[in-house]
N, C-alpha and C positions, 0 to 999 in steps of 0.2 A: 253511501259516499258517492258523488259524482266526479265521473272519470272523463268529464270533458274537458277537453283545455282550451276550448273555443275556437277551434282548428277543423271541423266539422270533418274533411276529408281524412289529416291524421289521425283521428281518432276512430275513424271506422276501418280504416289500415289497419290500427294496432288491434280493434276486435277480430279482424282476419288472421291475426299472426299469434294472438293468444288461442284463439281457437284451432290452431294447428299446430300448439304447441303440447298439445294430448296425442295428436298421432295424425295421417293419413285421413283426408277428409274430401268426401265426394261435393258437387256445388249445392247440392240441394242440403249435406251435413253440413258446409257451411252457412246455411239462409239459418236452419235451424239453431245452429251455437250461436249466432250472433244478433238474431232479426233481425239482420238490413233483407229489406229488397232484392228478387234475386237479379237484378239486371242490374244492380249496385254491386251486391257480392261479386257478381262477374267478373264485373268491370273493373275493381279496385284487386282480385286477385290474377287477372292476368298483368295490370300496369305492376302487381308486386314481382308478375314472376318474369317480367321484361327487366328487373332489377335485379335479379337473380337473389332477392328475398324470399320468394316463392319456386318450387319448383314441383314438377309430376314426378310419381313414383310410374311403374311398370302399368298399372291399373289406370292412368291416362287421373287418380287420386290427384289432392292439389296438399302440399307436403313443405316443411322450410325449407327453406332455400339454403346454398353452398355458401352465401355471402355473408349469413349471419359467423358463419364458421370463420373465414377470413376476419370479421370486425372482433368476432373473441377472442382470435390471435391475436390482432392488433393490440387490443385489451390487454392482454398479457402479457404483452411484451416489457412493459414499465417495470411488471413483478419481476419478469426475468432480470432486466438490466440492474434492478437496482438488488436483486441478488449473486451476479455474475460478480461485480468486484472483490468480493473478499471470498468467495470459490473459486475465481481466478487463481489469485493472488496465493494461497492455500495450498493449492494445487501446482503453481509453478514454486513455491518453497519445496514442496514435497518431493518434486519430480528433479527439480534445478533446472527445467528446461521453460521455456518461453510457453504460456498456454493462449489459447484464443477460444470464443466463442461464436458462431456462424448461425444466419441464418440461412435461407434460401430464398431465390424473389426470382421467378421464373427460370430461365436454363443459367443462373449465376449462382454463385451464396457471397453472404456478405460477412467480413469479420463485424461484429456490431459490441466486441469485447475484447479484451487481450489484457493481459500479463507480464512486461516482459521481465528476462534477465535481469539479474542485478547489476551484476559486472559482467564480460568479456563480451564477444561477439555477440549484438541483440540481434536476432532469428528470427522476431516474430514480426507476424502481417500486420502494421497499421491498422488500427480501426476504421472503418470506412471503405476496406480493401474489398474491391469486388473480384473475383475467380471462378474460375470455371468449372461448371458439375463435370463437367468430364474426366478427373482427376483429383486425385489427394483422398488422403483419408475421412474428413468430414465429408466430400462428395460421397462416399459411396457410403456413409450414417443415412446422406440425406434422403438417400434417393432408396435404400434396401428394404423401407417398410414403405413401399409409396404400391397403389394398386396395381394391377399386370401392367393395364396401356400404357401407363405413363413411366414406368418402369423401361418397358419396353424400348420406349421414345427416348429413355433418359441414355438409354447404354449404346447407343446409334453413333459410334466416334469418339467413346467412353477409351480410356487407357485401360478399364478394367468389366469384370464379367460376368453374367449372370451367376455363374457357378462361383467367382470371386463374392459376391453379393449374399447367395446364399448361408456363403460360412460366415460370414457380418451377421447376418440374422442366430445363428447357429448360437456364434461365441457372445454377442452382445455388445462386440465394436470391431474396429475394422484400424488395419495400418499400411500407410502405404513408403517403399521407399524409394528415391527420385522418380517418382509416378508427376508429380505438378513441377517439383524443380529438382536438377541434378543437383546430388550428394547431400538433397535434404530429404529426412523421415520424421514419422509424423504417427499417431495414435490419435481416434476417435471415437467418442461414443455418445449415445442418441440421447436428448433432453424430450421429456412426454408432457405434455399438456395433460389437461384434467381428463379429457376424453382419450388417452393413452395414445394419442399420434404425436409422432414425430415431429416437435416443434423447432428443434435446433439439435444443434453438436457441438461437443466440446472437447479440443483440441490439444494436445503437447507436439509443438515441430523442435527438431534441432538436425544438425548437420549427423550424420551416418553416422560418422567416426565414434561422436559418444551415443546415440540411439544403437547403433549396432543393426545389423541386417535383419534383426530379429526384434524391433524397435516394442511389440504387443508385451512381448516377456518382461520385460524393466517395467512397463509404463502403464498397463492395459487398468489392474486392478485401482488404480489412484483414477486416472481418468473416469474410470466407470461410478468410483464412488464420488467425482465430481459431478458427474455427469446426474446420477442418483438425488445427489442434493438439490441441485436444481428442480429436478423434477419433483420434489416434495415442496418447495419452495410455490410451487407455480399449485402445486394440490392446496397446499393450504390455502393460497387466495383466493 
């Protein structure tokens, strides 16, 4: 079968990026998986890893890149949205409270789903609604499984604590009460991509008075098994 597309350069790209899709590869185990030339091989995996397609491991090794990981989110994201409606929806009958769904897009999240109310007071964030990581209960979903540094970065002006972050990982979601707005609480818990990182959060807010200061104890288990659904949702695809 011939795997040229008549793109001469793409196509020896992609032998560079199939061949580092078995593991860590020194430039000369690239010449070898793919025969090009090694001053081709070079050439085309450093322009890969200035796209952050390609990157080094510790061994100075030439390894995929953080970007592929980003465009499989992106990928996935269709799976999520078009599984968010009716877990939303499910979940705010279940709970009676308004539910949202978040992503995160640098020091922000965004609601990219919601649920609301039926009747009385709607509570919930607009879709589109961007917020700040430094508060509210999906913040501290987003940010509880993310590596030390950026962790570290994340909680620099945060409302809440490493030690607060550690019982989120602990229990499996996290609540906060007028942590983002006065007299409103809120319940979150983490949605996992196929590689078990933390893709998104999903959300019950409502005003105090029916959350209760204790807003995890009412709401924790529903969230979580929303939260769960999705992430099966996103396995399966």
């Amino acid at each position: 079968m011939d795997n040229s597309s008549g793109v001469g350069v793409l196509d020896k790209a992609a032998l560079v990026m199939a061949a580092l899709e078995s593991g860590p590869a020194t430039l000369a185990g690239l010449v070898a998986a793919t025969g090009l030339a090694r001053p081709t091989a070079h050439r085309l995996a450093v322009a890969l890893e200035h796209h952050r397609l390609v990157a080094r491991d510790m061994q100075g090794r030439f390894i995929l890149g953080p970007r592929l990981g980003e465009l499989a989110a992106a990928a996935g994201e269709d799976r999520l949205l078009a599984a968010a409606g009716p877990v939303l929806t499910h979940l705010r009958d279940v709970t009676g409270e308004s539910a949202q769904l978040y992503r995160r897009q640098g020091d922000m999240r965004i609601c990219v789903a919601a649920a609301e109310r039926l009747s009385g007071l709607r509570d919930t964030v607009p879709v589109g609604s961007t917020l700040p990581m430094k508060a509210g209960s999906a913040a501290q979903v987003l940010l509880a499984w993310e590596e030390p540094e950026r962790l570290h970065r994340g909680l620099q002006g945060a409302r809440f604590t490493a030690t607060a972050l550690s019982g989120v990982r602990r229990r499996g979601w996290a609540q906060s009460i007028g942590e983002r707005e006065p007299g409103v609480a809120s319940v979150s818990a983490p949605v996992r991509g196929p590689s078990n990182r933390v893709v998104a959060a999903v959300s019950v807010s409502g005003p105090i008075e029916r959350l209760t200061r204790h807003p995890g104890r009412m709401h924790a288990q529903a969230v979580m098994d929303a939260a769960g659904r999705l992430t099966e949702s996103l396995r399966r695809g």
